[in-house]
C-alpha positions as CSV (number, residue, x, y, z in Angstrom):
1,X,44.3,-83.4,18.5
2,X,44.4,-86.7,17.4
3,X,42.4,-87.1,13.8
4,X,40.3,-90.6,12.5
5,X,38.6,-90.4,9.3
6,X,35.2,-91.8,8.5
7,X,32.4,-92.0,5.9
8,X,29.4,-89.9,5.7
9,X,26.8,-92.7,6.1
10,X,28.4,-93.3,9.7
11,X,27.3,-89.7,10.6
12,X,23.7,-89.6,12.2
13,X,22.6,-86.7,13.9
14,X,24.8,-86.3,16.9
15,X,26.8,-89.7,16.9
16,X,29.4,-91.2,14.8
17,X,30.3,-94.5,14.3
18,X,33.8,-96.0,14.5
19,X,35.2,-98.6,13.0
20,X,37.1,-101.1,14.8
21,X,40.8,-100.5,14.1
22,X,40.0,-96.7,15.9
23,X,38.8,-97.9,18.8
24,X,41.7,-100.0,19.1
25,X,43.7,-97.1,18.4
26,X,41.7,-94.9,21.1
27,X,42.0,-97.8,23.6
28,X,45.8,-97.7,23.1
29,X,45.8,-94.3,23.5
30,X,43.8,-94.5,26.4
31,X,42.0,-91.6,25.8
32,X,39.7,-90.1,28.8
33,X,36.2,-89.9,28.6
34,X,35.9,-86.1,28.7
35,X,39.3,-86.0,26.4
36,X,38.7,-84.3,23.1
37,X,38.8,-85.6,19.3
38,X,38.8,-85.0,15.6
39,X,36.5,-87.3,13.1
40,X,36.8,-86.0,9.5
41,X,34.1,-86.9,7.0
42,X,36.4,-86.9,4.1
43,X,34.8,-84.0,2.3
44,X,36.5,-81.2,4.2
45,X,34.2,-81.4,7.5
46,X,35.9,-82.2,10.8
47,X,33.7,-83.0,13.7
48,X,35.0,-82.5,17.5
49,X,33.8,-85.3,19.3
50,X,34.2,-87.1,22.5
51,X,34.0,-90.8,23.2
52,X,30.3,-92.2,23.7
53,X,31.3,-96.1,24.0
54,X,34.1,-97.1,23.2
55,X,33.2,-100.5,21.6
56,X,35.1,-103.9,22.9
57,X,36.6,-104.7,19.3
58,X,35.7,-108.7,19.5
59,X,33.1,-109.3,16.9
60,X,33.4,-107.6,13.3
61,X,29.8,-105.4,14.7
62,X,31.3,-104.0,17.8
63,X,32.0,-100.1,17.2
64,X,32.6,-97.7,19.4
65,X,30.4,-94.5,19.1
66,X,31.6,-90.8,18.7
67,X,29.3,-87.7,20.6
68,X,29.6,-85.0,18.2
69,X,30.6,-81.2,20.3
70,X,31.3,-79.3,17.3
71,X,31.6,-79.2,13.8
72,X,33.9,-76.8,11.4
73,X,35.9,-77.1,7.9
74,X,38.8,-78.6,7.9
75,X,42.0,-76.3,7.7
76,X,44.6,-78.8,6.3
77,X,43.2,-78.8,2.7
78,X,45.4,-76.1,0.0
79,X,43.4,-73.5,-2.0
80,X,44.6,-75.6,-5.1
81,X,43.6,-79.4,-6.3
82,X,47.0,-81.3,-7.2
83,X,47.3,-84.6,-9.1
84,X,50.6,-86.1,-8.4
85,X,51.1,-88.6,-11.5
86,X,54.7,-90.2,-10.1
87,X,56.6,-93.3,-12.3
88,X,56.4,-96.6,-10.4
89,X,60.2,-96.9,-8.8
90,X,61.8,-100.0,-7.3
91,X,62.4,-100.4,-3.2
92,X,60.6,-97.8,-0.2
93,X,61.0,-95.0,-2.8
94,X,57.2,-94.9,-3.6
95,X,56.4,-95.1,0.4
96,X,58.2,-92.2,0.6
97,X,56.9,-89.9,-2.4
98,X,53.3,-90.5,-1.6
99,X,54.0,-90.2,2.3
100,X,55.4,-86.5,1.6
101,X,53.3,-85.8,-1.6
102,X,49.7,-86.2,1.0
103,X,51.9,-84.5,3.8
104,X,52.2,-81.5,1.3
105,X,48.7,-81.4,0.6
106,X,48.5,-83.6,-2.7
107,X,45.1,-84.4,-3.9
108,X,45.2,-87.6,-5.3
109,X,48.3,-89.8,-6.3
110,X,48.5,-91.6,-10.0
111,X,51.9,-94.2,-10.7
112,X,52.1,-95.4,-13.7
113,X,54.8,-97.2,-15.7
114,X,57.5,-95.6,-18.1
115,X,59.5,-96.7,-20.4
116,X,62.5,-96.5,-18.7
117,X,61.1,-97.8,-15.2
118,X,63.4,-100.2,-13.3
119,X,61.0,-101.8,-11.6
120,X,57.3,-102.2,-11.8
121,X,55.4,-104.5,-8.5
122,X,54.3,-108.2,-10.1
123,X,51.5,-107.7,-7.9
124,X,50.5,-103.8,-8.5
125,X,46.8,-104.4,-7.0
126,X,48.7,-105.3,-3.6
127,X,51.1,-102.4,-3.9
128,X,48.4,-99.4,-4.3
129,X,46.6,-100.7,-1.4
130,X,49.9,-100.3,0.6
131,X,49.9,-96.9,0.0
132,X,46.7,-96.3,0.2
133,X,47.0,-97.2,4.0
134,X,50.4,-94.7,3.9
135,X,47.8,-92.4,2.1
136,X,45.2,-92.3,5.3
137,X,47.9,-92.4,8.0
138,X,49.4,-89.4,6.5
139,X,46.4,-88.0,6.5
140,X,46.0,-88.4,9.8
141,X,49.3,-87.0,11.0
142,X,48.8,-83.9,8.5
143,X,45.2,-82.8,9.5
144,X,43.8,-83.2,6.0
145,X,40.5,-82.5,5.5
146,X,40.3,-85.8,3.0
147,X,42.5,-88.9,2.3
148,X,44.1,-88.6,-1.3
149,X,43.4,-91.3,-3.3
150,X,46.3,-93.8,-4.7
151,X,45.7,-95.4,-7.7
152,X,47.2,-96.7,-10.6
153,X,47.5,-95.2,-13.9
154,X,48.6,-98.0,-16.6
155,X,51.4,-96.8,-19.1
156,X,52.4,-93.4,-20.0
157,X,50.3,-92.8,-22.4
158,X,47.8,-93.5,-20.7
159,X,48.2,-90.9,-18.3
160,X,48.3,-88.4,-20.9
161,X,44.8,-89.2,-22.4
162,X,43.5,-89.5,-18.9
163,X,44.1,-85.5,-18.2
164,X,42.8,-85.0,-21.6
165,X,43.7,-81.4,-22.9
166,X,41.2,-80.3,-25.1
167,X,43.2,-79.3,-28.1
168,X,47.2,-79.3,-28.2
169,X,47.6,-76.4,-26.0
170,X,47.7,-75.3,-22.9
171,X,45.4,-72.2,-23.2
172,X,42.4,-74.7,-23.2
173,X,42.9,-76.9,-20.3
174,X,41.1,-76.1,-17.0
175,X,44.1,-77.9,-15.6
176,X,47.7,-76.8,-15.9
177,X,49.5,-80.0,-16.8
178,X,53.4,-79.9,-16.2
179,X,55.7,-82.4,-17.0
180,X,59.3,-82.7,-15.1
181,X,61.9,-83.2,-17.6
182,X,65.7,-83.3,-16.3
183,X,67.0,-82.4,-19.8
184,X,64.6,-79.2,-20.2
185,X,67.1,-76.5,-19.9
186,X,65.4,-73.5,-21.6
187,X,61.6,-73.5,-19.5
188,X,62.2,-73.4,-15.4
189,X,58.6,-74.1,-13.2
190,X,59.6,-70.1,-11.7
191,X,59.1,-68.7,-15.1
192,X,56.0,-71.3,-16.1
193,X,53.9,-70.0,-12.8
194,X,55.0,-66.4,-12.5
195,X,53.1,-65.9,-16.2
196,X,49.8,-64.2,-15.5
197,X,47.7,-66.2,-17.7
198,X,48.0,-69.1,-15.5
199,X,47.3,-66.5,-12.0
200,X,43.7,-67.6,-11.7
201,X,44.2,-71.9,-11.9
202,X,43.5,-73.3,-9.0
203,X,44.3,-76.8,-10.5
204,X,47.6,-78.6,-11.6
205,X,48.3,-81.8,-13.1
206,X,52.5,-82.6,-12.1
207,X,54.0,-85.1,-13.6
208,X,57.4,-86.8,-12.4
209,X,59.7,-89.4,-14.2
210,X,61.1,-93.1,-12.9
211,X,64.8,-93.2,-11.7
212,X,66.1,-93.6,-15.7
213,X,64.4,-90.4,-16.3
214,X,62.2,-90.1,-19.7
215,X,62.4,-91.4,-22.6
216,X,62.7,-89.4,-25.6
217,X,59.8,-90.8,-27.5
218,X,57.9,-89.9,-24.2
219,X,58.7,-86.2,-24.3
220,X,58.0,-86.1,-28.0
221,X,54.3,-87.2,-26.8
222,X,53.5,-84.9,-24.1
223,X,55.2,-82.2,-26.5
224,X,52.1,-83.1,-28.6
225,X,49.8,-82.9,-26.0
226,X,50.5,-79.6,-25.7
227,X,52.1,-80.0,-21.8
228,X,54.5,-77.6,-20.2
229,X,57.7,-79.7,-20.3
230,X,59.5,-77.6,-17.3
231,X,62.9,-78.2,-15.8
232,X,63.2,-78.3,-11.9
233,X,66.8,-77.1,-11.8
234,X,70.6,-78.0,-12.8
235,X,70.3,-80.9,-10.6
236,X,69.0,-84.7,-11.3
237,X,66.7,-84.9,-8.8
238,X,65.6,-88.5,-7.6
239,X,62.8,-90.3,-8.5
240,X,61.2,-90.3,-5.0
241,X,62.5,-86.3,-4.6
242,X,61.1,-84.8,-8.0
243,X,57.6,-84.9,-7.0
244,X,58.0,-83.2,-3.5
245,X,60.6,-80.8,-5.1
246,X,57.2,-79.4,-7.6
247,X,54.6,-80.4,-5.4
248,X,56.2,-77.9,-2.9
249,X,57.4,-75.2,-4.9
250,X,53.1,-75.2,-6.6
251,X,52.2,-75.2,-2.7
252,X,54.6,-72.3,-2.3
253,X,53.3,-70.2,-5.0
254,X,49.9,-70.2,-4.6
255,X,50.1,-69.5,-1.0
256,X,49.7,-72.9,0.6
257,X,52.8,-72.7,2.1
């Protein structure tokens, strides 16, 4: 069924309202009148509608206008909340990481810039709202109950404050932050999530590196921070794989897959 998103304040009683780029899309669709589709309010609520008017698109207030049938939660959203924090890479790499990383049921997306990054966009502003639009589209395709935000992080150390451990260790984090390390060759994510303690979380914080890897003043860092520094396998993963490699194998474990 095809899937728009919208915001809650264009929800009133039995009607939505649609913007102007989905009734262009449902024009070039040429959807039927009696022909049945999915508006999502971005908090996990997917209303079945049918089209009202369908809005002419020629002046910024023409909108078309959803009749709502039915109402139900959304069934694309995992049982677990996971914060992608990926290094900015050079090229379509980034396109694709976020594209897969909301496909797989991501909650929100944080780049940020290592020390060993080859590339980081002059214009970063421009860049995250890029794939912010990959973000909703993805959302779209995927039946997600919400659209992941993409934002950016700053440096690396920044990120680290930002998921803000409690004390140096992991026992006191309602968050189980995991960093990917390609030189880690004693602590595998299998053996991090098949320990008990960590049974119950129902909230991860990954965290993937840039295509020169980490530095080692960076590991030394998150080593203070008390984060799980885990190794994803014998292979060097790419920058744009890493991040779908974890975000798949969390999905896997706790069921979502």
């Amino acid at each position: 069924m095809i899937r728009f998103f919208t915001k809650p304040q264009n929800i009133s009683g039995n009607t939505i309202k649609l913007s102007r780029d989905d009734c262009e899309h449902i024009r070039s669709l040429r959807l039927r009148p009696d022909e049945l589709f999915t508006v999502c309010d971005e908090y996990g609520n997917d209303y079945i509608c049918k089209l009202a008017a369908a809005g002419n698109g020629k002046t910024h207030d023409s909108h078309g206008v959803a009749q709502i049938i039915d109402k139900r939660d959304s069934q694309g959203e995992p049982s677990v909340k996971c914060t992608v924090y990926m290094a900015y890479s050079k090229g379509d790499r980034l396109d694709y990481a976020v594209q897969k990383s909301v496909e797989l049921g991501a909650y929100d997306i944080v780049l940020f810039e290592s020390r060993r990054c080859v590339a980081v966009p002059s214009n970063i502003p421009k860049k995250i709202e890029r794939l912010q639009r990959i973000s909703l589209e993805t959302a779209k395709q995927a039946g997600r109950g919400i659209v992941p935000v993409v934002s950016d992080g700053g440096g690396f150390k920044d990120i680290l404050n930002a998921i803000k451990p409690e004390e140096p260790s992991l026992l006191s984090t309602t968050t189980f932050p995991i960093l990917f390390y390609e030189d880690e060759s004693q602590l595998h994510l299998k053996y991090v999530l098949e320990i008990d303690l960590f049974s119950e979380l129902n909230s991860y914080s990954l965290i993937t590196g840039p295509e020169g890897g980490f530095d080692p003043s960076e590991i030394s860092l998150t080593k203070t921070k008390g984060f799980a520094i885990v190794s994803l396998g014998t292979r060097i993963l790419r920058s744009e794989t890493a991040p779908v490699v974890a975000l798949s194998a969390i999905m896997y474990h706790t069921g979502n897959l």
